[in-house]
N, C-alpha and C positions, 0 to 999 in steps of 0.2 A: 262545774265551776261557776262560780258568781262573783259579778265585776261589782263590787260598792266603794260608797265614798268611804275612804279611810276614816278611821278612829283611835283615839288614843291607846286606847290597848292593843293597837298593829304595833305599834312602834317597836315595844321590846324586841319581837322576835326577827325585823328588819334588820334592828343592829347585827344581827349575827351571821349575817349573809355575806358579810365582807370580813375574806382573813386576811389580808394584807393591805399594806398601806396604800399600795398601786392600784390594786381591784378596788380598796376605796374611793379614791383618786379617779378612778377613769368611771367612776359612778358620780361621785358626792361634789368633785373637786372645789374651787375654792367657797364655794357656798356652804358648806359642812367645816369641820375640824374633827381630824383625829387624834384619839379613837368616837368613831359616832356613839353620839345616844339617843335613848329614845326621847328626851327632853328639847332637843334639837329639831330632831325631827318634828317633833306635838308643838315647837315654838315657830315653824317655820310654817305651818300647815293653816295658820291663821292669819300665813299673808295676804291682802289683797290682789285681786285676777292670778289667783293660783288654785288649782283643787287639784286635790290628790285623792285616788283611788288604789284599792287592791284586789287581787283577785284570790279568792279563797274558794278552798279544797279541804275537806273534813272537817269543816270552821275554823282552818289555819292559812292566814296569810301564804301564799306562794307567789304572789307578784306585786309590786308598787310599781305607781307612775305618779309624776306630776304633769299640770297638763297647765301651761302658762298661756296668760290669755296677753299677748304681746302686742295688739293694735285691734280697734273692729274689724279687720275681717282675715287678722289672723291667729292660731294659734300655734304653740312649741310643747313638743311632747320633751319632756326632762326625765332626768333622773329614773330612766326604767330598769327598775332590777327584778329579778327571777332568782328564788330558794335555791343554793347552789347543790340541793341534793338530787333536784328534778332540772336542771337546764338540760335544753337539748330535745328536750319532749314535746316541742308546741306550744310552751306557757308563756315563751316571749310574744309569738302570733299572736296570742286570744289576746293575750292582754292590749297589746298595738291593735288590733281591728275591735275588741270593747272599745277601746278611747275615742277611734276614728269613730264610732259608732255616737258616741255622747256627743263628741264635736260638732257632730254633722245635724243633732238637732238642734245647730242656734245658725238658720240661713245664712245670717249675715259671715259668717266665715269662710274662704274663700281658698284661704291655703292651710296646712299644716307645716310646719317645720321642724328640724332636730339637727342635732349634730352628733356625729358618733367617732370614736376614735379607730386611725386607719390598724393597730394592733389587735381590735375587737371585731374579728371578723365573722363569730356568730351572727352579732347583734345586726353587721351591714346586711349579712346574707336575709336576715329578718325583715331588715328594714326593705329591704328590695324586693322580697318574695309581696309585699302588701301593696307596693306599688311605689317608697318613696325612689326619687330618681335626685343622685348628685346636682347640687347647682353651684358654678363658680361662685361664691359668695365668702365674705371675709365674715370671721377671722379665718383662717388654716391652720392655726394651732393653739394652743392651751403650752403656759409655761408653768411649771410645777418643779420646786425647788430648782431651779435654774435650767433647768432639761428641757426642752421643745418635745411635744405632744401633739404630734401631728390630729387633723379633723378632713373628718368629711362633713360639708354642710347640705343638707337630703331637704326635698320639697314634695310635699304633695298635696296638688290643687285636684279640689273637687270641681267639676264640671258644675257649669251655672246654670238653670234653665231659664 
């Protein structure tokens, strides 16, 4: 597998990773609209202190991140999604420890953070197996169509030398 910066010809086959509104939602929420496209995604990817990456397997996308640059000396991993025909296999891992791994070449960064929702308990078991650790930190939920969306907000600080 090889981690690269995303390109516009990832896009299409990302749209199709999400079949429901919810599993979009608790990927894309309100920074997207559904149904996603790939124009959305190609218009969003040229925003400022944001890079997005994918990981790809037989020259086919099987994983996206964004990786939000939120202050000097922090960053926020966003929107990680994984091909829903291999999850479960490891492709969330590589993809979280590639990022941890790009991040970690700009010293001045000092945490990483993320938020994942308390119903997605892959992605927690993921995020915890790499080392991120719960911080009380607000928000606690995401509201989508009027419904509370509970959040874990996850930290992890690289040791400074």
């Amino acid at each position: 597998m090889e981690f690269i910066p995303f390109k516009s010809e990832h896009a299409e086959p990302i749209t199709t990773w999400f079949r429901s509104k919810d599993e979009f939602l608790a990927w894309g929420g309100r920074v997207f609209h559904w149904p996603l496209t790939a124009e959305s995604i190609c218009q969003r990817s040229k925003e400022e202190n944001l890079k997005f990456y994918v990981l790809i397997d037989d020259e086919a996308p099987v994983g996206f991140i964004e990786i939000n640059r939120v202050s000097a000396t922090e960053s926020r991993l966003c929107r990680v999604a994984v091909n829903p025909d291999i999850r479960g296999k490891g492709v969330g891992r590589k993809l979280v420890e590639f990022s941890m791994q790009q991040i970690r070449q700009d010293p001045a960064v000092e945490e990483v953070s993320l938020a994942v929702f308390y119903s997605n308990t892959s992605a927690k078991r993921c995020y915890d197996s790499v080392g991120f650790e719960v911080v009380d930190k607000a928000p606690y939920f995401k509201v989508f169509d009027g419904v509370e969306w509970p959040i874990y907000q996850m930290s992890y600080k690289f040791i400074v030398k």
